[in-house]
C-alpha positions in Angstrom: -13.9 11.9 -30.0 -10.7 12.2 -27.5 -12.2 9.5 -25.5 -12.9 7.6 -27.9 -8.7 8.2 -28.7 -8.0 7.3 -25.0 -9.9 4.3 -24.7 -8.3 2.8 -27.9 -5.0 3.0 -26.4 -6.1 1.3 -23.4 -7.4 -1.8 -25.4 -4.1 -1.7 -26.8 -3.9 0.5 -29.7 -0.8 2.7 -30.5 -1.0 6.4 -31.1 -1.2 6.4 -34.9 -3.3 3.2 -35.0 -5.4 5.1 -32.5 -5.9 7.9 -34.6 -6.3 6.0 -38.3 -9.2 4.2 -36.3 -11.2 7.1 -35.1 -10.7 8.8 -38.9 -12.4 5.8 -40.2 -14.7 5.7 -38.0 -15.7 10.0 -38.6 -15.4 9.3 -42.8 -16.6 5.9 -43.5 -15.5 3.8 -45.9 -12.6 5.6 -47.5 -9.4 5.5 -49.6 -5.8 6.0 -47.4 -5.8 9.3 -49.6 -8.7 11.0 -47.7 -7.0 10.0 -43.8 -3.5 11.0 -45.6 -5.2 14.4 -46.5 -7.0 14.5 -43.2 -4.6 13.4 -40.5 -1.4 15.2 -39.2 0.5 12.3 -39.9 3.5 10.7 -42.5 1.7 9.0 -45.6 3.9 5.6 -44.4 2.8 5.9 -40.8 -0.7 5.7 -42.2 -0.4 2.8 -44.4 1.5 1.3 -41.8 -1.5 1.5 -39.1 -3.7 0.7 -42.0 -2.3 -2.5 -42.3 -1.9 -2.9 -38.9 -5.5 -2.6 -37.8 -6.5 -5.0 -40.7 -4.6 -7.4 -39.3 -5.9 -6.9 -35.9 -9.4 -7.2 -37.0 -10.0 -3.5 -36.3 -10.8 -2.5 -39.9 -11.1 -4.5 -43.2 -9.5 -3.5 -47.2 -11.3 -4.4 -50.2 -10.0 -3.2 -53.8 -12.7 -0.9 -55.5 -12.0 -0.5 -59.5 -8.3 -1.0 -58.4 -7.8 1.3 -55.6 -7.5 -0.1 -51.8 -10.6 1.5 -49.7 -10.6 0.8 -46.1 -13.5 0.4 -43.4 -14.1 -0.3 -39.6 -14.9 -4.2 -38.8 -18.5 -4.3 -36.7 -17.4 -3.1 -33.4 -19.4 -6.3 -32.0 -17.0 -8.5 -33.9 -14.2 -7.3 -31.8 -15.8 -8.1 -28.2 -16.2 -11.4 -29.9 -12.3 -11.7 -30.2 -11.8 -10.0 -27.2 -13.6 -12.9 -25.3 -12.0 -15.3 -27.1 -8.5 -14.1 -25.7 -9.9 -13.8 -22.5 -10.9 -17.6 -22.8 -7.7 -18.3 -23.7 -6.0 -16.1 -20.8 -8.1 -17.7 -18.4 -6.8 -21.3 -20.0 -3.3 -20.1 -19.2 -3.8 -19.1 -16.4 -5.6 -22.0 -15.0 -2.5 -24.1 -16.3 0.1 -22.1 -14.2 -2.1 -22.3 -11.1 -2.5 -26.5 -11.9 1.6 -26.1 -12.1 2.2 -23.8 -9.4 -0.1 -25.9 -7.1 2.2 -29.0 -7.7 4.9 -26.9 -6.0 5.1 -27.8 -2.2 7.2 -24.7 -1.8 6.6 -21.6 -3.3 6.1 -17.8 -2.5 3.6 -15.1 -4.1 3.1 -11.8 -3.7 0.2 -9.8 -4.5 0.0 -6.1 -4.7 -2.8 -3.4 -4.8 -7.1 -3.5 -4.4 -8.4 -6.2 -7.2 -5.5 -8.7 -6.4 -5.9 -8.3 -3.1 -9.6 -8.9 -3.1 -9.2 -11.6 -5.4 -6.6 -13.6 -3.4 -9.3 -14.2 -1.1 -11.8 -15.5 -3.1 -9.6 -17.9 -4.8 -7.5 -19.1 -2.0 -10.6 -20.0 0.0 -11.8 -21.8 -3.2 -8.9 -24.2 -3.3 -9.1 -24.8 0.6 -10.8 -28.2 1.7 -14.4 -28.5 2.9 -14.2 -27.8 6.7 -10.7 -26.1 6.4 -9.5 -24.2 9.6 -8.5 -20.6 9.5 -5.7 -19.7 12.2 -5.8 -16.1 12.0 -3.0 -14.4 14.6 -3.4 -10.4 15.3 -7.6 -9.5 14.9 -5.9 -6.4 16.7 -8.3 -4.3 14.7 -12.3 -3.8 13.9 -12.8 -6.2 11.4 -15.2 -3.5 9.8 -12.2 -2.1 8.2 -11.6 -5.1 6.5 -15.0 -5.8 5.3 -15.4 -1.9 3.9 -12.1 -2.7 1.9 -13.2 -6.1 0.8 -16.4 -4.6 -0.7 -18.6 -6.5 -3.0 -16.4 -9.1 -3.0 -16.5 -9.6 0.9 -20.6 -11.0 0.2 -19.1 -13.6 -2.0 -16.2 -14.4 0.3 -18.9 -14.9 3.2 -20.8 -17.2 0.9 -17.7 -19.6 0.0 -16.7 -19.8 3.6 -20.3 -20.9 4.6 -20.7 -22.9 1.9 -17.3 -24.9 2.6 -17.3 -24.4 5.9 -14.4 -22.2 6.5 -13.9 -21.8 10.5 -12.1 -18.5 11.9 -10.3 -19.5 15.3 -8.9 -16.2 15.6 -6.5 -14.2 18.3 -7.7 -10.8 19.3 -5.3 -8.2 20.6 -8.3 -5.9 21.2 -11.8 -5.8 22.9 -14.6 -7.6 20.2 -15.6 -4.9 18.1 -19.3 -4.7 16.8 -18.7 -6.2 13.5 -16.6 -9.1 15.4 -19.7 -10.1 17.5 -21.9 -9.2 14.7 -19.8 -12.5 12.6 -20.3 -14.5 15.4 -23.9 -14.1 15.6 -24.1 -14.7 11.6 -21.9 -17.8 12.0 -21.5 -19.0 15.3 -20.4 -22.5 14.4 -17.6 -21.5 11.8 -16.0 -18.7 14.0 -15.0 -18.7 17.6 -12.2 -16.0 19.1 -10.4 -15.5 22.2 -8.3 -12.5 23.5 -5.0 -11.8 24.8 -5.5 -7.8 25.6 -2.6 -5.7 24.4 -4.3 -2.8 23.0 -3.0 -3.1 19.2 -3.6 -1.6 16.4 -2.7 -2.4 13.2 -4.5 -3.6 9.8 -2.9 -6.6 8.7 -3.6 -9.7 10.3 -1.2 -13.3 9.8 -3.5 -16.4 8.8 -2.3 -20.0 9.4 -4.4 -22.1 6.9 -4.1 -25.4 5.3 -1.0 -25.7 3.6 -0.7 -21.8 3.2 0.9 -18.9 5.6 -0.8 -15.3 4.6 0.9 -12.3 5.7 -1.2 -9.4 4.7 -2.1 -5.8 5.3 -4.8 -3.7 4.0 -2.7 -0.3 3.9 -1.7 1.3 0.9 -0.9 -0.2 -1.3 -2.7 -3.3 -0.1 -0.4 -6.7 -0.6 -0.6 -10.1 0.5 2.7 -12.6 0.6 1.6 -15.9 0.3 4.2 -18.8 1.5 3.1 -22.4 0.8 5.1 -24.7 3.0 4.1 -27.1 4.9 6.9 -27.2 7.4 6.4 -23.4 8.0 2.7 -24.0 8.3 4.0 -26.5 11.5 5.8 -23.9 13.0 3.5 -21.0 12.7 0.8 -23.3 14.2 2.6 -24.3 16.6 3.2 -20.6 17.9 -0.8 -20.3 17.4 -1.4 -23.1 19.9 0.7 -21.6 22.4 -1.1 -18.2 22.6 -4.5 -20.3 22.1 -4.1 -21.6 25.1 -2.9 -18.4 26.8 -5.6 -16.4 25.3 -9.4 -15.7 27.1 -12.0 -17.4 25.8 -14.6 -14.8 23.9 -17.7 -14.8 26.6 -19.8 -13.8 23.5 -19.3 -17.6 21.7 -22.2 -19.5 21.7 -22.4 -22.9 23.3 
């Protein structure tokens, strides 16, 4: 049962506890005497991790004709308080976000896959109805981007239709195919021009709402996330300039 060993250290389980638990779970209901006899480890250590998974909710004690014999909980039970700390996680963390939102200044940043993914999700999420992203440097096939996204790109695409999230976006590159392929999915909600340098890079800059999003999909993918509103200014108004600069896309739809 090594996996079984792993996996209980992963849900937060020490290395004794870990191994009291899976003796129980091989003998049954048993007395400490019969995981002292069976394990490889100090009589105390086991009465110790005894008493320590009862308290967890791992295992439970009842007194039999005056001797303490110990048992796993059902293994259901625990998913049960396992969701209940993730309801209560999720409570917390909503109250940090409601804090950090009243913040008018603030920086974040947010390292490796999942966060990255689900940055992008949650930021569009909080972003108006009709919000503009100013995204500076599509210098690369946005393909790349979408592969890394992966499942979660579908349910990015959904909130950004659904809220009407518009991409006005500076290309340093000829459109690639999945470009065009966005505009011809949502030709009202994106629309790109081109200044032609020839760059390649995969990170991009987006200018949107009250937020500045510096980000690059290399490893490991992070994101830095500055809320402030005069930066916002400044950054769009270094947008505008190359806007006007830039060529119009002769692939955007009337």
């Amino acid at each position: 049962m090594t996996n079984l060993h792993n996996e209980l250290h992963i849900i937060g389980l020490g290395k004794n506890e870990s191994a009291v638990y899976e003796a129980l779970v091989e003998s049954g209901p048993c007395r400490a005497g019969v995981l002292i006899a069976k394990l490889n480890i100090h009589r105390n250590l086991i009465y110790q991790s005894l008493e320590k998974l009862v308290l967890r909710g791992f295992a439970t004690k009842v007194k039999i004709r005056g001797v303490w014999t110990f048992q796993i909980t059902d293994p259901h039970s625990l998913l049960s308080a396992f969701r209940q700390k993730e309801n209560v996680l999720s409570s917390i963390i909503e109250q940090i976000n409601t804090y950090r939102s009243k913040s008018e200044q603030q920086i974040v940043v947010y390292e490796g896959i999942e966060s990255y993914r689900n940055y992008w999700i949650t930021s569009l999420e909080r972003f108006p109805v009709g919000t503009i992203d100013y995204v500076l440097g599509g210098s690369v096939d946005l393909s790349g981007w979408v592969e890394f996204m992966g499942p979660a790109y579908a349910k990015y695409d959904e909130i950004r239709k659904e809220k009407k999230i518009t991409w006005k976006t500076i290309h340093f590159n000829e459109l690639a195919d999945t470009d065009k392929a966005v505009l011809e999915v949502h030709p009202d909600l994106t629309e790109y021009r081109t200044i032609p340098r020839n760059i390649r890079q995969s990170g991009n800059v987006n200018i949107i709402h009250d937020t500045i999003t510096l980000h690059t999909w290399e490893n490991p993918p992070r994101i830095i996330e500055i809320r402030d509103l005069l930066l916002v200014a400044i950054f769009k108004s270094y947008f505008d300039i190359l806007w006007e600069i830039a060529i119009p896309s002769p692939t955007r739809k009337p």
